[in-house]
N, C-alpha and C positions, 0 to 999 in steps of 0.2 A: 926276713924269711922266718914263718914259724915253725920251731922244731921244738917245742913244747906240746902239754896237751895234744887235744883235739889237730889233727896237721891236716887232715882233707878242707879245704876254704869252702867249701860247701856244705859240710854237716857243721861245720865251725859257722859260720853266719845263720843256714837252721837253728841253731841252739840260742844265740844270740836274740833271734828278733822272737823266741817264746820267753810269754809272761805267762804271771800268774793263773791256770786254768785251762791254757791255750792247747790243741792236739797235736803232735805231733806220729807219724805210722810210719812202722818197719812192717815192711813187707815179704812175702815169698816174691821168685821168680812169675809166678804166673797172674796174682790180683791182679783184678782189672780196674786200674786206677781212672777215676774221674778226671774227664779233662779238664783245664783250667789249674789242679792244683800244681806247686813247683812240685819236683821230683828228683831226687838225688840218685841218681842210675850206680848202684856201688857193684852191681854183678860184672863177676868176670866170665865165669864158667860154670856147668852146673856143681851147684850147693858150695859156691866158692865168691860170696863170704857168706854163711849163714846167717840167720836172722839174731842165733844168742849171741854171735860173736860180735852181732852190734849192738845188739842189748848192756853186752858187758863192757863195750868199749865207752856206754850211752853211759849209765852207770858211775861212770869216771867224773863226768862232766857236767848232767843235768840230773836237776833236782825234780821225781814225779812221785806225784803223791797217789796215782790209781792207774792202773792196767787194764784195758778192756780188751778181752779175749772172748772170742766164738766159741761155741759149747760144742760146736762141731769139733773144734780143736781137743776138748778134752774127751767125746767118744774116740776117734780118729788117732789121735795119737798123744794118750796120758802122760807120757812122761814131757815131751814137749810141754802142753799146757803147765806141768809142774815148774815146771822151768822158765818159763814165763813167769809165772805165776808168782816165783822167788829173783827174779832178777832184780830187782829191788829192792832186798831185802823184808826181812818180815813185819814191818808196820806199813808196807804198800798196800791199798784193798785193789782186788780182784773182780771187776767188776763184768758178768760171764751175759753175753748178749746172743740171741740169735745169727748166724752169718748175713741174713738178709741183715739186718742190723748193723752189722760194722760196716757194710758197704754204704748204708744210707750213713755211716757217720761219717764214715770215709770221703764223704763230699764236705767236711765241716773241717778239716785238718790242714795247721798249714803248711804240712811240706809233709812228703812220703819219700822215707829212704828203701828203695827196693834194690833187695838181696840176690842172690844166684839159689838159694834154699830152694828146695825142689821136697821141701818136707811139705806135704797135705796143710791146708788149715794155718799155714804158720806167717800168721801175720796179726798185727797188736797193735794199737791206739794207745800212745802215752797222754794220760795229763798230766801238763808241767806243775810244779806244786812247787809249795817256798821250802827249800833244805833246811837244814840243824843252824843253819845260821843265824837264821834270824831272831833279834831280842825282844822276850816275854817276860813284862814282869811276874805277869799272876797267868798262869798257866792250868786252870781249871776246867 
């Protein structure tokens, strides 16, 4: 049994089968996810668990090197987008698309964890990226 890390066996194998490049979306309660993709169903109730609070839990365990967020997100509700925007700390880029946009990307991702967040706009496309780990000789 695992009681380490990541312990949901469904964001835990999500994680798992992203490589280099690959999308993985945190969703609000309401996006309208494309069929075909998997989906990790994590809501309970409304905004129970929010989207940062998987960001943050994401954070722990996968290495993403870019953020794609809807600019609707930052009219709509600034400090979210902020938020987003640092949950990866600050050498993550921020890459700010149209909503029609994330949805057309939203069919390119392969797994979508959807939240109970009942916040506007709150929903993010990670790309997986290689973490601090890996060895560079010449780093230029």
């Amino acid at each position: 049994m695992n009681e380490i890390g990541c312990i949901n066996r469904e964001v835990a194998y999500a994680l798992a089968k992203q490589g280099h490049g690959d999308l993985l979306m945190v969703t609000d309660a309401g996006f309208a996810i494309p069929s075909g993709i998997d989906v990790i169903d994590l809501s309970v109730s409304e905004n129970k668990p929010m989207v940062l609070e998987i960001l943050a839990m994401l954070n722990k365990f996968h290495s993403v090197e870019k953020v794609i967020i809807a600019s609707q997100t930052k009219q709509v509700n600034p400090t979210l987008f902020t938020n987003i925007s640092k949950a990866f700390g600050g050498t993550v880029q921020a890459e700010i698309v149209d909503h029609s946009q994330l949805k057309e990307l939203s069919k390119t991702v392969k797994t979508v964890i959807r939240t109970g967040d009942f916040t506007a706009y709150g929903n993010v496309i990670l790309v997986s990226g290689a973490g601090d780990r890996w060895y560079l000789e010449n780093n230029e």
